[in-house]
C-alpha positions in Angstrom: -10.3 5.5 -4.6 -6.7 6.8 -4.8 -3.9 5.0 -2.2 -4.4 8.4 -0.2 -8.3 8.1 0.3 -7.6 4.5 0.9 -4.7 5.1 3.2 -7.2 8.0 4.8 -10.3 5.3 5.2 -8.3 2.4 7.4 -5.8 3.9 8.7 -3.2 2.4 7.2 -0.4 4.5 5.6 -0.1 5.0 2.1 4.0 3.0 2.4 2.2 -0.2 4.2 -0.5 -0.3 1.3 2.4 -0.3 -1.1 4.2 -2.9 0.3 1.3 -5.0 0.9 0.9 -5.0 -2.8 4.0 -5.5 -3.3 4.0 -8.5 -1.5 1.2 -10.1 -2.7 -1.3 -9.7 0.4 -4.1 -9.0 -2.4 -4.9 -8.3 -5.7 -2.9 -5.9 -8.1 -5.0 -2.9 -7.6 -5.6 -1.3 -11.2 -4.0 2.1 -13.1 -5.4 5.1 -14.4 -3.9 5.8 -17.6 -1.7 8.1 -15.6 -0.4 5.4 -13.6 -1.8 6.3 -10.0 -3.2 3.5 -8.0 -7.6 3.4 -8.3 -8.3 1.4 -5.8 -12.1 -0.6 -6.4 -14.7 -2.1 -3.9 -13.0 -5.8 -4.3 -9.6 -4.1 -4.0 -10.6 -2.3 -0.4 -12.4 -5.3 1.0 -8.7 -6.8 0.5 -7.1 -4.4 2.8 -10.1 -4.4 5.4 -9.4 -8.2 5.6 -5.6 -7.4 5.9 -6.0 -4.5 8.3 -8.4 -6.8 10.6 -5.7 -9.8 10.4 -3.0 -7.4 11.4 -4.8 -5.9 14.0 -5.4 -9.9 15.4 -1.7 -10.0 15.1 -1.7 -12.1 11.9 2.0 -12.2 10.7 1.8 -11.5 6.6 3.1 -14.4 5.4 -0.1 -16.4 7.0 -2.1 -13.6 5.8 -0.3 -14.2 1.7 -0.7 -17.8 2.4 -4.5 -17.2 3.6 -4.8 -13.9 0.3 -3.5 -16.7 -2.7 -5.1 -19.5 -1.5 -8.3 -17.8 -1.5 -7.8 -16.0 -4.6 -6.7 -19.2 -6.3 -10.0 -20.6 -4.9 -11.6 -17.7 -6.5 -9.7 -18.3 -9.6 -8.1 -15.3 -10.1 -4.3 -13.8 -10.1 -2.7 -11.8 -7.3 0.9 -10.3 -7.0 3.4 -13.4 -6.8 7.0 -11.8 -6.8 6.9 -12.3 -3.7 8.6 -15.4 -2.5 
């Protein structure tokens, strides 16, 4: 799905998606070869789980704390220039 049809499915704007990937609330969402976000099934259950912990009022650094220690449970890699 693109960051539009995404943005379009949760109701979450296609600016807050960014910047939730930008600081490292879940994984790095892969590229076309044209470089436009495709966002995959794992990829949107990521922002369903940060859409419902933001709606509970979930601040996002609990929510990166929550994303990389899961992920790192998981064994893979998410975003981590963010502090």
């Amino acid at each position: 799905m693109t960051i539009k049809e995404v943005s379009k499915k949760y109701g979450i704007s296609t600016d807050t998606l960014r910047y939730y990937e930008r600081v490292g609330l879940f994984l790095r969402v892969k590229r076309t070869a044209s470089g436009i976000r495709d966002f995959d099934k794992e990829a949107c259950d990521w922002v369903e789980f940060i859409k419902y912990m933001r709606d509970c009022g979930v601040l996002c650094d609990i929510v990166r704390i929550v994303a990389r220690n899961t992920i790192r449970a998981l064994g893979r890699h998410i975003v981590t220039n963010a502090g």
